[in-house]
C-alpha positions in Angstrom: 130.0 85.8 62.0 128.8 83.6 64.8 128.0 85.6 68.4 130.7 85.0 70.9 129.5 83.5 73.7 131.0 85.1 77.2 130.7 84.0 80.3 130.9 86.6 82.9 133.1 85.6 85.8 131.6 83.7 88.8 133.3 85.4 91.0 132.6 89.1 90.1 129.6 90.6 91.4 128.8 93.8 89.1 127.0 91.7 86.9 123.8 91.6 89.4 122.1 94.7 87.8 121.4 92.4 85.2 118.5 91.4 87.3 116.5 93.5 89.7 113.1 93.5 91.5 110.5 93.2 88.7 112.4 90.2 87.1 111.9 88.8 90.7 107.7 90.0 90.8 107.8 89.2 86.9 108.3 85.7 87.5 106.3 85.0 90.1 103.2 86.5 89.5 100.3 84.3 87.5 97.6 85.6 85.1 93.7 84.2 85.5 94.3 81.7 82.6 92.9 78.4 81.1 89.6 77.1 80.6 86.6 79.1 78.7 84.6 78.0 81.7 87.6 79.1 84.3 88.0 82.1 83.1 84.3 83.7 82.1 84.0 83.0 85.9 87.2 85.0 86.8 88.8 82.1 88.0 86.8 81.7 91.5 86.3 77.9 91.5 88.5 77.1 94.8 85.3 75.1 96.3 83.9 74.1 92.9 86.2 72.1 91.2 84.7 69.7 88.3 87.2 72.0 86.0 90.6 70.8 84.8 91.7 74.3 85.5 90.1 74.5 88.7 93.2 72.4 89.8 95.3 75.8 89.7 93.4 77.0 92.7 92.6 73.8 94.7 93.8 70.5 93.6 90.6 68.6 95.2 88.5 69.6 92.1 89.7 66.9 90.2 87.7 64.6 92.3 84.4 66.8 92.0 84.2 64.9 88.5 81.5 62.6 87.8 83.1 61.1 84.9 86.7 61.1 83.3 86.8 64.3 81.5 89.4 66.0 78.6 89.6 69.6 77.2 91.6 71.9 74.7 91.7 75.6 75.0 92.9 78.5 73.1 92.2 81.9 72.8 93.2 84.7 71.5 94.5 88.4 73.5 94.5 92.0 72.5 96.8 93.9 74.5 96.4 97.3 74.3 99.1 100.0 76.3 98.6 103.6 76.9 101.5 105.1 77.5 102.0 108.7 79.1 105.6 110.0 78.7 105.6 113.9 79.1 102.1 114.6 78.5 101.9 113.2 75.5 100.5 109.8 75.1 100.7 106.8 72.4 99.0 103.8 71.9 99.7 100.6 71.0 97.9 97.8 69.9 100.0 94.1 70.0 97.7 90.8 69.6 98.7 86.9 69.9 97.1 83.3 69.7 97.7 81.4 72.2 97.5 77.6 73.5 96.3 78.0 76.7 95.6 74.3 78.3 95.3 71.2 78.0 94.5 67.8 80.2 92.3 65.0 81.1 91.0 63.7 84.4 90.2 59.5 84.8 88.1 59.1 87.6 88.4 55.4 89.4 84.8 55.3 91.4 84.3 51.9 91.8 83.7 52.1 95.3 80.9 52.0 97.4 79.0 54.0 98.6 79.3 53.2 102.4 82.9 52.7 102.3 85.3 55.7 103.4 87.0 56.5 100.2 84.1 56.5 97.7 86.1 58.1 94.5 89.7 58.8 93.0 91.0 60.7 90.6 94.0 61.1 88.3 94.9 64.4 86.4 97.4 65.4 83.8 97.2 69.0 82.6 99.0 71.9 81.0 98.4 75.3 81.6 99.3 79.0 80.5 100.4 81.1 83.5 101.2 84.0 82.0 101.0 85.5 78.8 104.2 87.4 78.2 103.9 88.8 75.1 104.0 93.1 75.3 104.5 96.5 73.5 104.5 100.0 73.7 106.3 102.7 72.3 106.7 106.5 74.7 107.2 109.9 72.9 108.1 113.1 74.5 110.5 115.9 75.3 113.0 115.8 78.2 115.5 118.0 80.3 117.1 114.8 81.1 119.6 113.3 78.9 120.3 109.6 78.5 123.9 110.6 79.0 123.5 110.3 82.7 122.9 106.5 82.6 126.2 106.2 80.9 127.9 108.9 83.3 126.8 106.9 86.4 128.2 103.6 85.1 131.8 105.3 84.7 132.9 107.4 87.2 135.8 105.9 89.3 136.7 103.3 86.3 140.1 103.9 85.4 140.1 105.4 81.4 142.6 102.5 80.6 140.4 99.8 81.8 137.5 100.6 78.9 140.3 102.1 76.7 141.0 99.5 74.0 144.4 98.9 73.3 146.4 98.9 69.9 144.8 96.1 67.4 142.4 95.3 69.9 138.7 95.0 68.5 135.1 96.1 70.4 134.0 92.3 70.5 137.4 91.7 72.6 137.3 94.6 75.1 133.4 94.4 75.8 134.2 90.4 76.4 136.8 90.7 78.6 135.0 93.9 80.7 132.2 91.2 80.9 134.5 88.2 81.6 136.1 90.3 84.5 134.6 93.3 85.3 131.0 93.1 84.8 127.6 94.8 83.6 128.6 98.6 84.7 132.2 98.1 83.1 130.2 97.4 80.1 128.3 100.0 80.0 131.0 102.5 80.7 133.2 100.9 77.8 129.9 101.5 75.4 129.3 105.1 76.4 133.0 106.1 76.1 133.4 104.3 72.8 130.6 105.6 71.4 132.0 109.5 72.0 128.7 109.9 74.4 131.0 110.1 77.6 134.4 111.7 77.7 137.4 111.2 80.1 138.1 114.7 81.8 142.1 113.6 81.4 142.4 112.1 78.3 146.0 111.5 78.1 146.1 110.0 81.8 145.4 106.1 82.1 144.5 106.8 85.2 141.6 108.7 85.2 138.3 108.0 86.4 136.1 111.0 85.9 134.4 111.9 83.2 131.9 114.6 81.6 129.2 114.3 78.8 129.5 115.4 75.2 126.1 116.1 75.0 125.2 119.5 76.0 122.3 120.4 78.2 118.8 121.4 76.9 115.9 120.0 75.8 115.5 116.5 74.2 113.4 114.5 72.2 113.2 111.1 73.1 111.9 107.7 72.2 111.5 104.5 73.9 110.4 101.3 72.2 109.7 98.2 74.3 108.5 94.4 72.6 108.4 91.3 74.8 107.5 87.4 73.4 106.9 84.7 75.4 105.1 82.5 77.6 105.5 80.8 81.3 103.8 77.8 81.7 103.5 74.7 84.0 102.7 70.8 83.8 100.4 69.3 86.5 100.3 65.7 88.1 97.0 65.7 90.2 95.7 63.3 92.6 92.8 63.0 94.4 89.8 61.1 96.6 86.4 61.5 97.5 86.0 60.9 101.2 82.7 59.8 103.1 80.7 61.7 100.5 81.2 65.0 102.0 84.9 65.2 101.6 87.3 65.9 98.7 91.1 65.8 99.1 93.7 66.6 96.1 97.0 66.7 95.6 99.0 69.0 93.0 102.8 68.1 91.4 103.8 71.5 89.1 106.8 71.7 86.7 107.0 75.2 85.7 108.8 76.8 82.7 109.8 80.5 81.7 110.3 81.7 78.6 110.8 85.5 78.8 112.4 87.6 75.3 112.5 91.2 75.6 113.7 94.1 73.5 114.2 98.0 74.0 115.3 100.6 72.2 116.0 104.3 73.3 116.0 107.3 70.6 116.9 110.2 72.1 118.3 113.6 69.4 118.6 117.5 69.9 119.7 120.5 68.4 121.4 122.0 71.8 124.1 124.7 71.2 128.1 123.4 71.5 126.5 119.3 71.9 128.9 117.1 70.1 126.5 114.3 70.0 123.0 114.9 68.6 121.4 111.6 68.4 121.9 108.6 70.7 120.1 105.0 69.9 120.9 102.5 72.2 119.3 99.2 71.8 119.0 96.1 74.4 117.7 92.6 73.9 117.4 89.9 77.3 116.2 86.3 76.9 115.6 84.2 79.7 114.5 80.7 80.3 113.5 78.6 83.4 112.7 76.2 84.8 111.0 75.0 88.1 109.1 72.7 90.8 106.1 73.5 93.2 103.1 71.8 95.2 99.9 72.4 96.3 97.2 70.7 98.2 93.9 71.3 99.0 90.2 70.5 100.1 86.9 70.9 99.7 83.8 70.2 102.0 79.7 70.0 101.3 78.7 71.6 104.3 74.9 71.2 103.4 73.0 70.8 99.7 73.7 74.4 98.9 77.1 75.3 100.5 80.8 74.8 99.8 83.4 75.4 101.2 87.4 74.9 99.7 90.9 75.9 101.3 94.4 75.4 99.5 97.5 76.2 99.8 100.3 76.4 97.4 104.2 76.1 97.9 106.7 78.6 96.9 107.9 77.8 93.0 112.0 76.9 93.2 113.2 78.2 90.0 116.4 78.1 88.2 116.9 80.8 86.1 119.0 81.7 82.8 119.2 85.3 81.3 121.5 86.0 78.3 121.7 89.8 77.1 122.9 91.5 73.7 123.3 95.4 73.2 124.7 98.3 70.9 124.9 101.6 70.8 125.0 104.2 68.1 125.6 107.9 68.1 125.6 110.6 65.5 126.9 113.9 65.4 126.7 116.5 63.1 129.9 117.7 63.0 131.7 114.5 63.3 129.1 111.8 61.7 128.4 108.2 62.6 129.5 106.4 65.4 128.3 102.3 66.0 129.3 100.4 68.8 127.7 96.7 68.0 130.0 94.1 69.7 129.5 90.7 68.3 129.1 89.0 72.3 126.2 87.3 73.5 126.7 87.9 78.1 125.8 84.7 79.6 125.0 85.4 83.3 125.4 82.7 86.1 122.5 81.1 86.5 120.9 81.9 89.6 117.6 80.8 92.0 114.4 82.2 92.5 111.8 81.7 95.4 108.3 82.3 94.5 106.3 83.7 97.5 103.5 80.8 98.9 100.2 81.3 98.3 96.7 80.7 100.6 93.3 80.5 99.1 90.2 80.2 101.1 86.8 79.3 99.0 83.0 79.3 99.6 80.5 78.7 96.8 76.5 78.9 97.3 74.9 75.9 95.2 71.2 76.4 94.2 70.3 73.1 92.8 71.2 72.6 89.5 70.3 75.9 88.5 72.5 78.2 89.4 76.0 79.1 92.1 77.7 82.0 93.2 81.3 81.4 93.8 84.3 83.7 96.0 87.6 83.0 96.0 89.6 85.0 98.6 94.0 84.3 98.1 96.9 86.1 99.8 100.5 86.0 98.4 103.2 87.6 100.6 105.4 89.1 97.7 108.1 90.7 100.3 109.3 86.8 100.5 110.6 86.3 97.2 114.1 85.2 97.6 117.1 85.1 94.6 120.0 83.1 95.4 122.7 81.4 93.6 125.1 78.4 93.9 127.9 79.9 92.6 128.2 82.0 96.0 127.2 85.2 94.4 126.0 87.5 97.1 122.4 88.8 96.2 121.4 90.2 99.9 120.8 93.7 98.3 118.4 92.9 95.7 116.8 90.9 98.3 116.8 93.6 100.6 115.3 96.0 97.7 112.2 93.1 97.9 111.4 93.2 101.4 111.7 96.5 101.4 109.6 97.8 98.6 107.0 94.5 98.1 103.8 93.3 100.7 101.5 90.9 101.1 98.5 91.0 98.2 95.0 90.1 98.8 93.3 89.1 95.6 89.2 88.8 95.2 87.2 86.6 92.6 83.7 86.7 92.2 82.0 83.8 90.0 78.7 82.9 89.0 77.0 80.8 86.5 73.4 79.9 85.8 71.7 77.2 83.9 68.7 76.8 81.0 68.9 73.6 79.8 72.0 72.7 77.7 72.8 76.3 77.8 75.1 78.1 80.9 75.4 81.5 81.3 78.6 83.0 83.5 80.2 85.9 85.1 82.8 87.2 86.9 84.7 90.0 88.6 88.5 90.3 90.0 90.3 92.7 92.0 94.0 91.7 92.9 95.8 94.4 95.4 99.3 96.5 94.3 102.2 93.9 95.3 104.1 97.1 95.9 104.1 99.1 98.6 104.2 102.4 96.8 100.8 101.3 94.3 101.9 104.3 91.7 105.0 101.6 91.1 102.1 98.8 89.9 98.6 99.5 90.9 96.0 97.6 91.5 94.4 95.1 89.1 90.8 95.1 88.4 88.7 92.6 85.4 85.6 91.3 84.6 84.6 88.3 82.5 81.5 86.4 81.1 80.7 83.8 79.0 78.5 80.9 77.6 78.7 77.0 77.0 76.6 74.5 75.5 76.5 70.9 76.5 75.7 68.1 73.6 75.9 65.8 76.7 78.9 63.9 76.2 80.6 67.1 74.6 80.6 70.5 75.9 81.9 73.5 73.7 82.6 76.7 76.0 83.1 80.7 74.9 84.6 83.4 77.4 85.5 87.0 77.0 87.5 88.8 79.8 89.0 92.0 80.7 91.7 93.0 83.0 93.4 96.6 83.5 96.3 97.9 85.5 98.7 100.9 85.9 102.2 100.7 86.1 105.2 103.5 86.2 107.6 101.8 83.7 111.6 103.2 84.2 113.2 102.9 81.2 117.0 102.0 83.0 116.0 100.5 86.7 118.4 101.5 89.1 120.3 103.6 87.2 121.7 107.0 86.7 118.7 108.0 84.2 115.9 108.1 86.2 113.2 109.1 83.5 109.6 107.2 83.5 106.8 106.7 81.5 103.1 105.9 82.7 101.8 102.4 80.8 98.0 101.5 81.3 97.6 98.4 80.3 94.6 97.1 79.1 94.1 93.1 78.0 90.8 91.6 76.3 91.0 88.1 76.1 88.7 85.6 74.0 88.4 81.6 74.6 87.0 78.3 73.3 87.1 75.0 75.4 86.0 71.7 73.8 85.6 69.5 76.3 84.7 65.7 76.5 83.5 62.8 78.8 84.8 59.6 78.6 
């Protein structure tokens, strides 16, 4: 049977913990992606340039070109989580190949050399920003039951709202709660369906308390988490050499999301007088995007050897769609089988995000043409992301949650690369600051990267390998009654090839 679609009333604001503050951070943060080159480097090429994805950071790279240039990259990630959940930890091992960029810059120099404007340049590029494909899997033993999450959601919802009525089916009652109550309603209707939650007056239409009939002790619990996906952006550059010295650029982004994500909870015991003894309750979210930004940007030879590069980027507009299926299934050993699967896709409203702007100051030390030592320095003020709608849906709270809990990030990248020949040896090192205030949320994120090319002259074939590791305190229900959390450290090892080409 085909899904039912629902559309979850305009006007009804219980839907918003559909989204919360790390769909707001998820979305607007950007991994060190593209280029072989780029990224063996760690992405510090803000007063380089002469990279098509140079143009991420400062947009007056393009005109740092000699010649026209083109290049393909793709490479391929191992993801690896560590997750901690009770004391006991599993792994998980998830890897992907991945299309990572692609563009050309045409370079108009014909110009001379004692006129102002001695070069232009035109770009048109695709890039990866962020890799969101991710798994891990948490094992352990609890004193906390995931009947709390469905507690919460229900007291003070009348029993004959999520009560369904004489020939009335799950897919109807879960649509219309949807259609006209919202996400908690929902969730209510699934727990008390599903015999997890019981009203403490079941023969009054009225009531609006309720207990648990799982009984306290210890559980075993189970928590798988999978997410596909990629976000990604289309670049129309511009840009001019100026009095030799001088390079200007201008950047033009469309941005796409394309976020899937699915998690499922296992949780059983063995606890004396517990009516239920095994609860799986299984969520899946897709969201797509789309969006616009700008950046601009310049770089200036100060002498032979230095360079210097500042840029600044605009805040990302994004509109954003998230669609959401779930079920719930409970056992018990006295009374068997219980499945609660309704057959309804939730369409939320769309609504807007703000990315936070972003400032990148640049110097690079040039020996020759043997060698340069590159640092990138870039803050991003996360506490000014902004969600907003324009169906008048009131998201001050989650917006308050992001002032309240983000801050400003400082991120460092360290370049080098050295030349024998047609050969090119590089390096790199990055450290990006906790965009929460409390860093046992997210903590800090720390890589390194190297890597080789070899130019045939007009052809250039590139290798990098990179690392990256950070920390984050995943809970399984955000802001919900079930509080429990698991410890992920997530590592990343990338490899990439660049074929590049002057024409």
């Amino acid at each position: 049977m085909k899904k039912l679609f629902l559309f979850i009333g305009m006007l009804s604001m219980f839907f918003l913990s559909a989204q919360d503050i790390t769909d707001a951070l998820r979305y607007s943060q950007q991994d060190i992606l593209g280029t072989a080159r780029y990224r063996s480097m760690s992405g510090a090429f803000g007063a380089l340039g002469g990279d098509l994805s140079a143009l991420q950071i400062n947009p007056a790279g393009s005109a740092v070109f000699l010649n026209s240039h083109g290049s393909v990259t793709l490479s391929t990630s191992r993801i690896n989580n560590n997750a901690n959940y009770s004391d006991r930890l599993t792994n998980r091992d998830s890897r992907n190949l991945n299309f990572n960029q692609i563009g050309a810059i045409f370079i108009y120099d014909h110009y001379n050399d004692d006129r102002i404007i001695n070069k232009f340049s035109l770009g048109l590029a695709y890039d990866q920003t962020a890799n969101n494909v991710n798994e891990f899997a948490a094992f352990g033993r609890s004193s906390n039951s995931i009947d709390s999450f469905f507690l919460t959601e229900a007291q003070g919802i009348s029993l004959d709202l999520i009560s369904r009525r004489a020939g009335e089916s799950i897919d109807e009652l879960y649509g219309f709660l949807g259609e006209s109550e919202g996400y908690a309603t929902q969730q209510a209707f699934l727990g008390n369906e599903a015999f997890v939650i019981e009203a403490t007056d079941v023969d009054n239409p009225d009531n609006t308390s309720y207990f648990s009939n799982i009984a306290p002790g210890v559980f075993d619990q189970e928590y798988y988490y999978e997410s596909t996906g990629l976000n990604g952006k289309f670049t129309i550059n511009g840009g001019m050499q100026i009095n030799q010295k001088f390079y200007v650029g201008l950047n033009l982004n469309s941005h796409f999301i394309n976020y899937d994500r699915v998690t499922e909870f296992v949780e059983g015991n063995n606890n004396a007088d517990s009516n239920v003894n095994k609860v799986i309750f299984v969520n899946k979210l897709s969201t797509t995007g789309g969006g616009f930004s700008a950046q601009i940007g310049g770089i200036a030879k100060v002498s032979e050897m230095i360079r210097l590069g500042a840029s600044f980027e605009s805040p990302s507009w994004y509109y954003i769609e998230e669609e959401t299926t779930q079920n719930l299934e409970t056992f018990s050993d006295a009374d068997g089988r219980s499945i609660v699967d309704p057959d309804v896709i939730n369409v939320f409203p769309e609504y807007k995000l703000r990315t936070p702007a972003k400032a990148t100051g640049s110097i690079a030390i040039l020996f020759k043409q043997h060698g340069l030592i590159s640092l990138d320095y870039s803050y991003k003020d996360y506490s000014t992301t902004k969600i907003s709608s324009d169906e008048n849906i009131n998201f001050s709270n989650l917006n308050r949650e992001i002032n309240d809990n983000l801050q400003g990030v400082s991120t460092i990248r360290i370049g080098t690369e050295w030349r024998f020949k047609n050969w090119s040896i590089r390096g790199g090192y990055h450290f990006e600051e906790s965009p929460y205030k409390n860093d046992l949320i997210l903590g800090e994120k720390t890589g390194y990267s190297f890597g080789t090319g070899y130019s045939f002259g007009k052809f250039k074939i590139d290798i990098a390998y990179d690392y990256s590791e950070q920390e984050r305190t995943e809970q399984f229900y955000p802001n919900s009654g079930f509080t429990n959390t698991v410890l992920v450290d997530n590592q990343i090892r990338n490899l990439t090839f660049t074929f590049g080409m002057n024409f």
